[in-house]
C-alpha positions as CSV (number, residue, x, y, z in Angstrom):
1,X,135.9,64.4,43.3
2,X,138.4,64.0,45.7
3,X,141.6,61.6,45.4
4,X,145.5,61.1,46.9
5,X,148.6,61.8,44.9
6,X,151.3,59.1,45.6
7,X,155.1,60.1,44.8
8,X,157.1,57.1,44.1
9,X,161.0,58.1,43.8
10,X,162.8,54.8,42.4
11,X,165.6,53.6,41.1
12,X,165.6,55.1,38.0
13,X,162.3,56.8,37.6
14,X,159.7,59.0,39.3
15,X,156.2,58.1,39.2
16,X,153.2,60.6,40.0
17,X,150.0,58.8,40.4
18,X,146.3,59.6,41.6
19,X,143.7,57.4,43.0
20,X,140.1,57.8,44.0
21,X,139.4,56.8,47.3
22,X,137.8,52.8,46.2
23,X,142.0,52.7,45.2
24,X,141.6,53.2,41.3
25,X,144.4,54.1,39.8
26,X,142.9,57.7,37.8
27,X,146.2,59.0,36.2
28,X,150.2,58.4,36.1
29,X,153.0,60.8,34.9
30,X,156.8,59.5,35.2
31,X,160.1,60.6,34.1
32,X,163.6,59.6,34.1
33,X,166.9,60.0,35.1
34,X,170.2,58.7,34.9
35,X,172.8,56.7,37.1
36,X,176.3,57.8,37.1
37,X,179.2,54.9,36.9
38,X,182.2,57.3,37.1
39,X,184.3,53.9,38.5
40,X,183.7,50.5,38.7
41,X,181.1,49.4,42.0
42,X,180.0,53.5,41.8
43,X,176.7,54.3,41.2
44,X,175.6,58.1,42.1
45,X,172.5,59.4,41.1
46,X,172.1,63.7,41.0
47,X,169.9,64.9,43.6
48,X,168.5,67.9,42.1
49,X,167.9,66.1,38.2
50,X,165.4,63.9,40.3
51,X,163.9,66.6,42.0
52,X,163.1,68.2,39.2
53,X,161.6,65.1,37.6
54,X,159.4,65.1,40.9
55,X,158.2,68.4,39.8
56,X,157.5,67.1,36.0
57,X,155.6,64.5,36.7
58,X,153.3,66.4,39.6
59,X,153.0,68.8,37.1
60,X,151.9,66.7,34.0
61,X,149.7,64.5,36.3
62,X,147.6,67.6,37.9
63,X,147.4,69.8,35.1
64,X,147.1,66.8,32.4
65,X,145.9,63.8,34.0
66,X,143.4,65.0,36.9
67,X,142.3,68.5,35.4
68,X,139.6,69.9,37.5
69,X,137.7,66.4,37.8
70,X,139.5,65.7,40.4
71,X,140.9,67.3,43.9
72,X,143.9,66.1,45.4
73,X,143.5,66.3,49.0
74,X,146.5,64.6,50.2
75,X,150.1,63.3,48.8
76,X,151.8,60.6,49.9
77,X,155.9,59.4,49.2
78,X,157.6,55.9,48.4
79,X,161.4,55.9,47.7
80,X,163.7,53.0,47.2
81,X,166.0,52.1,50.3
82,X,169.8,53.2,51.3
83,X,170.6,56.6,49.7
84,X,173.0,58.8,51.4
85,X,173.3,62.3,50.2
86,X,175.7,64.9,52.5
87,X,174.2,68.2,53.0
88,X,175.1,71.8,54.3
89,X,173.5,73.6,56.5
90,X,171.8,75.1,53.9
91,X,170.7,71.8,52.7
92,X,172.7,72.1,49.6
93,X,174.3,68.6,48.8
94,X,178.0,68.4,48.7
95,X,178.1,66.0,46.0
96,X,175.8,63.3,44.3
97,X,173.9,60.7,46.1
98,X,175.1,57.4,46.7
99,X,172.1,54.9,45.9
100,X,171.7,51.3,47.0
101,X,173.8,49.7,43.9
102,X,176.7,51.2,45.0
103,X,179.8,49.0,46.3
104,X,182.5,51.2,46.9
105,X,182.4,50.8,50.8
106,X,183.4,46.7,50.8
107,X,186.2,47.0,52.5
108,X,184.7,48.8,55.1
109,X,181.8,46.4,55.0
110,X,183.8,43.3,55.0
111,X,185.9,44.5,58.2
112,X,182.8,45.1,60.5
113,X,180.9,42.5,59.4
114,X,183.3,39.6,60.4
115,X,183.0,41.5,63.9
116,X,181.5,41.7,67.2
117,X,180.2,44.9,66.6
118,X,178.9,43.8,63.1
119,X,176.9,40.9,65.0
120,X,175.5,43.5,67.5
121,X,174.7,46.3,64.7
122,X,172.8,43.6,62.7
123,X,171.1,42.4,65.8
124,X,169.9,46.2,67.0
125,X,169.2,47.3,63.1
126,X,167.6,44.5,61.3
127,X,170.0,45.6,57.9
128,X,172.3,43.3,56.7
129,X,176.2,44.5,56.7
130,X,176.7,45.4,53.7
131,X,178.2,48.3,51.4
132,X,174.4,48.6,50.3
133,X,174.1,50.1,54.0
134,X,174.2,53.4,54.3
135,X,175.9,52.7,57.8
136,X,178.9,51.8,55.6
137,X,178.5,54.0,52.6
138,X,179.1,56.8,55.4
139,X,182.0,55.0,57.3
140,X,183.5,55.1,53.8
141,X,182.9,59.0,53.9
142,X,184.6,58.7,56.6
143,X,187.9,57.1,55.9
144,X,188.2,58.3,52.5
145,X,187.4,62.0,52.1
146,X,189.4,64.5,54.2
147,X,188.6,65.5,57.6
148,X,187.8,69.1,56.9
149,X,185.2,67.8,54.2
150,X,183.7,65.2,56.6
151,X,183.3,67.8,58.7
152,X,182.0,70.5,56.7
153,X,178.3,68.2,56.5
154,X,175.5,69.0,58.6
155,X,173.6,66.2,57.7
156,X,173.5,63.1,55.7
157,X,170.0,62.1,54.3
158,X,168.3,60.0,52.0
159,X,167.1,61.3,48.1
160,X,163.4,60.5,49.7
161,X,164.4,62.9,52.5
162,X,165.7,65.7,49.9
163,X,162.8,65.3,47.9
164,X,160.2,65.9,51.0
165,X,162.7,68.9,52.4
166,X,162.7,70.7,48.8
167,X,158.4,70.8,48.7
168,X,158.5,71.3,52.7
169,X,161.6,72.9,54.3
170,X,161.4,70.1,56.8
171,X,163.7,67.2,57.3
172,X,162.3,64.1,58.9
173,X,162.9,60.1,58.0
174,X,160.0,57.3,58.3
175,X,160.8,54.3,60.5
176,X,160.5,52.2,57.1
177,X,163.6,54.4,55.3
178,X,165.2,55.0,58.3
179,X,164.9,50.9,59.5
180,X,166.5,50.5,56.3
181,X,169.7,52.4,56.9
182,X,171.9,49.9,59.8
183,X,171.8,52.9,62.1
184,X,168.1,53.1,63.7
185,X,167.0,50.4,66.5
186,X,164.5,48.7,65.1
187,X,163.5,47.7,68.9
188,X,163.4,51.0,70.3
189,X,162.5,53.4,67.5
190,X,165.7,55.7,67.7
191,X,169.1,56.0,66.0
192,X,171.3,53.6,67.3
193,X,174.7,55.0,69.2
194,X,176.9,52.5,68.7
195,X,176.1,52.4,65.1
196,X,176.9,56.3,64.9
197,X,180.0,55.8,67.2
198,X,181.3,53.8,64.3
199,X,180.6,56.4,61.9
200,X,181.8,59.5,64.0
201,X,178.3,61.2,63.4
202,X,175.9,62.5,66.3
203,X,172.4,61.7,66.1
204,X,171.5,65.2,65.0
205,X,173.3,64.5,61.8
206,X,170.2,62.4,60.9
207,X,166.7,63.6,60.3
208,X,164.1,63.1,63.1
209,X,162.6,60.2,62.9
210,X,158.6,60.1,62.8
211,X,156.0,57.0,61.8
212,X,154.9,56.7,58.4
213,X,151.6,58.1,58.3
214,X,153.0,61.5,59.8
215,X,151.4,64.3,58.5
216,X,153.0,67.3,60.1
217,X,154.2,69.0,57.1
218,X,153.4,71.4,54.8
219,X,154.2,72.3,51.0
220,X,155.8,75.3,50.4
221,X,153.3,78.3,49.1
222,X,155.3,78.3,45.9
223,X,154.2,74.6,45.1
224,X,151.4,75.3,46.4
225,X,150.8,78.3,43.7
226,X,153.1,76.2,40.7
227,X,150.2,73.0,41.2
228,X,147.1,74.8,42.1
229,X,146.7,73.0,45.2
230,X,144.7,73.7,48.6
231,X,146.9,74.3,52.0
232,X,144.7,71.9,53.5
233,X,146.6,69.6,51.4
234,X,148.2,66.6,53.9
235,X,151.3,66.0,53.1
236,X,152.4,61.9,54.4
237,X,155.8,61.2,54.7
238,X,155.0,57.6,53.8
239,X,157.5,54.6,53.8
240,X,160.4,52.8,51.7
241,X,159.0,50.8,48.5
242,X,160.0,47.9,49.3
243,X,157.7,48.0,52.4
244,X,154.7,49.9,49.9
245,X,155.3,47.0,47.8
246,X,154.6,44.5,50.3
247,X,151.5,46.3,51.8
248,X,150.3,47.0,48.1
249,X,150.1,43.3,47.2
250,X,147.8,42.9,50.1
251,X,150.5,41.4,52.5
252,X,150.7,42.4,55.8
253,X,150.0,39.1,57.8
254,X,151.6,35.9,57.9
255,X,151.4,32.7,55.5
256,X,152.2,34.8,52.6
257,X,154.8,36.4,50.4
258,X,155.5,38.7,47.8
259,X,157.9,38.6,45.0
260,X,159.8,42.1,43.4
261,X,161.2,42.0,40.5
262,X,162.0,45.6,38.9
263,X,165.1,46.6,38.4
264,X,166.2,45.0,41.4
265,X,164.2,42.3,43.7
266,X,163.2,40.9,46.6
267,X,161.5,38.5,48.0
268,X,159.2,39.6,51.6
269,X,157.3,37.9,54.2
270,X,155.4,40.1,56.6
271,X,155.0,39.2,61.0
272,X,154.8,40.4,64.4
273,X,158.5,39.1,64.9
274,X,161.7,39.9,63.9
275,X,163.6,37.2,62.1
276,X,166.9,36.3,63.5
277,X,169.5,34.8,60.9
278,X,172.9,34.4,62.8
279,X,174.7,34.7,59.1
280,X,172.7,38.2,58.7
281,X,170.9,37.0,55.2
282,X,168.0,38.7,56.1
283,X,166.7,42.4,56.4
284,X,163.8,43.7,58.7
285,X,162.7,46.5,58.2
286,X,159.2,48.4,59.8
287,X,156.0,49.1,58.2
288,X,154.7,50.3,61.7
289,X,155.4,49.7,65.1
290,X,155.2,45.6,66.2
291,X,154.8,44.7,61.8
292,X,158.1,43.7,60.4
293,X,159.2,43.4,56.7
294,X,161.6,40.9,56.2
295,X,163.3,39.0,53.5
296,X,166.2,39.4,51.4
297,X,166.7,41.6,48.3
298,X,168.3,40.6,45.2
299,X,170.6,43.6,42.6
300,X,170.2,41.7,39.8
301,X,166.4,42.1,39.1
302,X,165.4,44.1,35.2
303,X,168.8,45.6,35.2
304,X,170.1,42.4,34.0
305,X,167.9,41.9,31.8
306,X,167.8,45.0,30.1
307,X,171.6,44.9,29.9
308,X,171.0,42.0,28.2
309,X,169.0,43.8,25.7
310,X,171.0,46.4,24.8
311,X,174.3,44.6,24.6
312,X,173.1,41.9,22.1
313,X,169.2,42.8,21.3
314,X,167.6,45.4,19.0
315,X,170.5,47.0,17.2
316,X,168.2,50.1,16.4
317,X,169.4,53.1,18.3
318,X,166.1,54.8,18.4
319,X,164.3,50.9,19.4
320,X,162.2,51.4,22.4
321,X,163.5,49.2,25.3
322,X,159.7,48.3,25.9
323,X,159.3,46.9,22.7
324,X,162.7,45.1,22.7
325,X,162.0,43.8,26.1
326,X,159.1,41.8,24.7
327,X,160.9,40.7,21.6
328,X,163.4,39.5,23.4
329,X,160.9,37.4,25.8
330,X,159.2,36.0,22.6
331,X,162.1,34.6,21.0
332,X,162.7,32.9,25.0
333,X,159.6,31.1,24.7
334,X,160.5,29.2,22.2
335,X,162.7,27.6,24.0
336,X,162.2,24.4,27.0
337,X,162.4,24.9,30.6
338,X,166.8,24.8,31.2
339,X,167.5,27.2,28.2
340,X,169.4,24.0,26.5
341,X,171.3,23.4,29.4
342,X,172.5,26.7,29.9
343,X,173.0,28.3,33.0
344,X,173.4,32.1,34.1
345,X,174.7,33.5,36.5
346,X,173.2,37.3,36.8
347,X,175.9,39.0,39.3
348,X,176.5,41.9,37.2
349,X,176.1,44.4,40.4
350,X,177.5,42.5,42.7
351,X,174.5,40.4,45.0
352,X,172.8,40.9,48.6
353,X,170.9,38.1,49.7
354,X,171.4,35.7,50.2
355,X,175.4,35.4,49.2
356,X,175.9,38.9,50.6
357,X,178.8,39.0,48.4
358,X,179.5,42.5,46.7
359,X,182.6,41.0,44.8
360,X,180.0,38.5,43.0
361,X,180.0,38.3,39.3
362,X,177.9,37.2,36.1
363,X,179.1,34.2,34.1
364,X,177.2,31.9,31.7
365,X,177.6,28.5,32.5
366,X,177.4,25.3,30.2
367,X,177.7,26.9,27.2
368,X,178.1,24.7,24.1
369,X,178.0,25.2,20.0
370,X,174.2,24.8,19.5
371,X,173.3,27.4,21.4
372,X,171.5,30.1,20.0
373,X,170.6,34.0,21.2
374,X,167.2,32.5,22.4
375,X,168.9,29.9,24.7
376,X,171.2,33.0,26.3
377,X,167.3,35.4,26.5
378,X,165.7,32.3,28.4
379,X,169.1,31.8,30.7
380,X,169.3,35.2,31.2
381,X,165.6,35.4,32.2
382,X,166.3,32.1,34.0
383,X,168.7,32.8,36.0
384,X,167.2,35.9,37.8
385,X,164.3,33.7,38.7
386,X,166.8,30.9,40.2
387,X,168.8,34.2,42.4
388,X,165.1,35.3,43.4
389,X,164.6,31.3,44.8
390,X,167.8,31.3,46.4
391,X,166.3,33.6,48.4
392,X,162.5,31.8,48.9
393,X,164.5,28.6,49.6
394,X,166.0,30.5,53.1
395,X,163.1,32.2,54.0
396,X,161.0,29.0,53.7
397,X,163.4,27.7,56.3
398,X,161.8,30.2,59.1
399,X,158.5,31.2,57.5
400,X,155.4,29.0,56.1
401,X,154.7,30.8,52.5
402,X,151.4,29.7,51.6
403,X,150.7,32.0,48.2
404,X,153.1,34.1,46.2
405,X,152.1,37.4,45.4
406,X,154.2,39.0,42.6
407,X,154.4,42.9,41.6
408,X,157.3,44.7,39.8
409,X,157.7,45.7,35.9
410,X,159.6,42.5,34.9
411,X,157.7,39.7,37.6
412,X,154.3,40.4,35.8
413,X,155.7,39.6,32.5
414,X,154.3,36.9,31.8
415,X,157.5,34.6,31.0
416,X,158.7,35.7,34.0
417,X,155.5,35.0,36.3
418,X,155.5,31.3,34.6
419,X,158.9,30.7,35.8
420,X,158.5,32.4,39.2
421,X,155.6,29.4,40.0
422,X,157.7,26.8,37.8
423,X,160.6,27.2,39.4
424,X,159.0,27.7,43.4
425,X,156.2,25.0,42.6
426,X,153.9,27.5,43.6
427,X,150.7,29.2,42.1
428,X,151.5,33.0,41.8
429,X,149.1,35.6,41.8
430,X,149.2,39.6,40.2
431,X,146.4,41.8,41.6
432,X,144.9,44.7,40.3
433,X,147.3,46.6,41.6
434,X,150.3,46.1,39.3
435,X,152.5,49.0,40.5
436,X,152.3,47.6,44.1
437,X,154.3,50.8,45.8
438,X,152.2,53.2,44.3
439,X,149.1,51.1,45.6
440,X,150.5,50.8,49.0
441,X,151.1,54.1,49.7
442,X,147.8,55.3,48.2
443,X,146.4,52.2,51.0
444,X,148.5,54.2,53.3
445,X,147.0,57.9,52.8
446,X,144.0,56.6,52.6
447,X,143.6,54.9,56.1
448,X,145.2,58.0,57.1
449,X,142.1,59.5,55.6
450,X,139.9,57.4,57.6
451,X,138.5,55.1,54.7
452,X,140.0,51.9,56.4
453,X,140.1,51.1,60.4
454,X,144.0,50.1,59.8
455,X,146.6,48.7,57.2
456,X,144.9,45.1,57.7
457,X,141.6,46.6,56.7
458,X,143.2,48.3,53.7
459,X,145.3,45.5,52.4
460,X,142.4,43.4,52.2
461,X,140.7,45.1,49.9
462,X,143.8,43.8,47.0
463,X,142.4,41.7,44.8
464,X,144.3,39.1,42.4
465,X,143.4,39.0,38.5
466,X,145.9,36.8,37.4
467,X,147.3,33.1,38.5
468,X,149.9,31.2,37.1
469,X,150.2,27.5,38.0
470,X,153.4,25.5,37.7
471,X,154.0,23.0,35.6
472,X,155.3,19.8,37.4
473,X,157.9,18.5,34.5
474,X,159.4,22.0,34.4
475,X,159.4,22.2,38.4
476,X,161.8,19.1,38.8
477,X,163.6,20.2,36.1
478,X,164.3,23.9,37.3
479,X,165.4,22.2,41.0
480,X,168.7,20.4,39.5
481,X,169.6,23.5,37.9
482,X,168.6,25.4,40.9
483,X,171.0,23.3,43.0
484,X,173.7,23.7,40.5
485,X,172.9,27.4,40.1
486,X,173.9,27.1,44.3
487,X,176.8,25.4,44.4
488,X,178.3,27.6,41.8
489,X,177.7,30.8,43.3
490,X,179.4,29.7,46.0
491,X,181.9,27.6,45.0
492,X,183.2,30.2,42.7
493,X,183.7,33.2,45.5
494,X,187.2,33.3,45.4
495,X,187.4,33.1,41.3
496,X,184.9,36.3,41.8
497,X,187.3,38.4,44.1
498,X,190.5,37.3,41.9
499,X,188.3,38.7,38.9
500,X,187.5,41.9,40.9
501,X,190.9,42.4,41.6
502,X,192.0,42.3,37.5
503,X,188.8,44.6,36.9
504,X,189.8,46.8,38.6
């Protein structure tokens, strides 16, 4: 039987998967790699580690998962958003990748965006200004590495990018990743010159741009050989995951939402329009030409919480973070809706949306003698959810949002799913599909395939298994904290950058 491999490179794991062509999932491989801290508001990530995770996982999923049952005849890619990795002409990087955690560049970021230009590059790009950006994580190459290095790169590129020119020999960006990026128009489907005046790069410094169902590549014969597969193989370039994500949960019109929360978030509404936010709290990024992706994205997702668990959960060193995850979430739900009055605030990594604020930091609010590990686990929990409505609360100010669809590793936990709809007042749904990038993508090959007239077709075929409903006490209750949680993130700003400043 025939089926499409989908290849989804995130923030701190690769996952292989295959599905048959009804979109069942048939077999998953993943592995793991690190992120590298080596200063505060770093975080670089080693291009070739993850490569050869990408290999591991192909490998244990074809040789393992699919055996000869099954024929792949196509493989698709997912990556997350706003890598930068320099290369050589050779294509050998010149150092680690920068990934989308990374703050280093806010300076750089805080300059342009209090700009004209800023106002113009947000308007042309759809990406907020932010050191997230890999428009700024390069400006910062720029202004803080010498000249001779600078100009010793022939191209900088994504880790999605390196991945796809290791298996292929080709270089070449979706619209998705490269909408992502602050340096492609969004309006006319081509890198953006004043954006790469700013930077001092020319456009071929970048990869070519191309749609995301492109198909013009080819494995290499040694992959080819090392996985047993045919060289009729199609090879898709694919998208970004947040996009994936959003087509995976069977969104791709308007009137609906989707909620991500793994280790980061977001919150995403798809439409035919772009969504204009004079204070740039928004992104928009492509799924294909005339459907937009926008919404905001949040750092502090299941990092936070998993901080959480190792700093004061399980003390066993060979505890499975799984396991201690769910421990964790059953001592939280024994406690009311408000965690006792205690309020969190999860800006460990700095925050995006819709404070934009890389100088953000976590504090727990309220905090009084009775409380007990279990209220800090259900604040903690809490206050991600309340940072992820921060976000719903601005979009619902342009958008109608109808039904919640939620997808990620920690928003279809089912603590988390009941506060999502407590706290938005909402019913939330999970599909079928709970790794919603994987899904997408495999949606994406397979209209490429032919088996559905368009994306529209294919999204309609996700269907929901789970609904949570919210709970009117704990609704009102959640809104006064929500409107303290608010205030405080904002009224603190300055106590954040003074903080920043003694950190570092």
């Amino acid at each position: 039987m025939e089926c499409v491999i989908t290849i989804d490179i995130g923030t701190t794991k690769v996952k292989a998967s295959a599905f048959d062509f009804s979109n069942n999932l048939i077999g998953a491989r993943q592995g793991s790699y690190p992120t590298f801290h080596p200063q505060p508001d770093y975080s670089e990530q080693d291009p070739e580690q993850i490569f050869l995770t990408v290999l591991y996982a192909l490998k244990g999923l074809i040789n393992d998962e699919l055996s000869k049952k099954y024929r792949p005849i196509a493989v698709v890619f997912g990556a997350s958003m706003h890598s930068v990795l320099p290369i050589d002409k050779h294509g050998v990087p010149l150092r680690n990748a920068v990934i989308w955690a990374d703050n280093r560049g806010h300076d750089e970021a805080t300059k342009l965006k209090n700009s004209a230009l800023g106002a113009k590059l947000y308007e042309q790009t759809g990406t907020p200004i932010h050191p997230m950006s890999p428009l700024v994580k390069i400006r910062w190459f720029g202004t803080n590495t010498s000249s001779a290095w600078f100009e010793k790169v022939y191209k900088f590129i994504s880790i999605k990018e390196y991945i796809i020119y290791q298996l292929t020999g080709q270089l070449v960006v979706d619209h998705s990743l490269a909408s992502s990026t602050g340096l492609f128009n969004i309006h006319h489907l081509s890198w953006e010159t004043s954006a790469l005046d700013y930077i001092g790069i020319k456009p071929q410094q970048l990869s070519e741009p191309v749609a995301i169902d492109f198909d013009e590549l080819k494995l290499k014969k040694e992959y080819l050989r090392l996985f047993r597969l045919s060289n009729t193989l199609k090879v898709i370039v694919g998208a970004s995951d947040g996009c994936l994500a959003t087509l995976g949960a069977g969104v791709v019109t308007e009137g609906d939402a989707t909620i991500t929360i793994g280790s980061s978030g977001a919150v995403r509404v798809a439409g035919k329009q772009v969504l204009v936010d004079e204070k740039q709290r928004f992104f928009n990024y492509i799924l294909t030409e005339g459907t937009y992706i926008s919404g905001g994205p949040t750092n502090n997702g299941g990092v936070v919480f998993e901080w959480f668990v190792q700093q004061f959960g399980a003390s066993g060193v060979h505890t499975d973070m799984d396991y201690a995850v769910h421990q964790l979430l059953m001592e939280a739900e024994r406690v009311p809706a408000g965690a006792g009055g205690l309020l969190f605030l999860p800006y460990l990594l700095g925050e995006r949306a819709p404070l934009w604020n890389a100088n953000a930091r976590g504090a727990y609010m309220g905090v009084n003698i009775t409380h007990e590990r279990r209220h800090f686990i259900r604040a903690t929990v809490e206050g991600i959810v309340y940072e992820v409505y921060s976000i719903g609360k601005l979009l619902q100010q342009y958008r109608s949002i109808e039904n919640l669809y939620i997808n990620g590793a920690y928003a279809t936990l089912p603590l988390f799913a009941q506060i999502l709809s407590d706290v938005f007042g909402k019913k939330v749904y999970i599909n079928d599909k709970h790794d919603s990038a994987s899904a997408g993508a495999a949606l994406l090959a397979l209209t490429k395939l032919g088996k559905y007239e368009d994306l529209v077709a294919a999204a309609q075929t996700i269907k929901s298994v789970e609904t949570y409903s919210a709970n009117e006490k704990n609704h009102g209750r959640y809104g006064q904290f929500s409107e303290i949680f608010d205030r405080l993130s904002h009224k603190l700003a300055d106590d954040f950058d003074a903080l920043v400043a003694l950190q570092g």
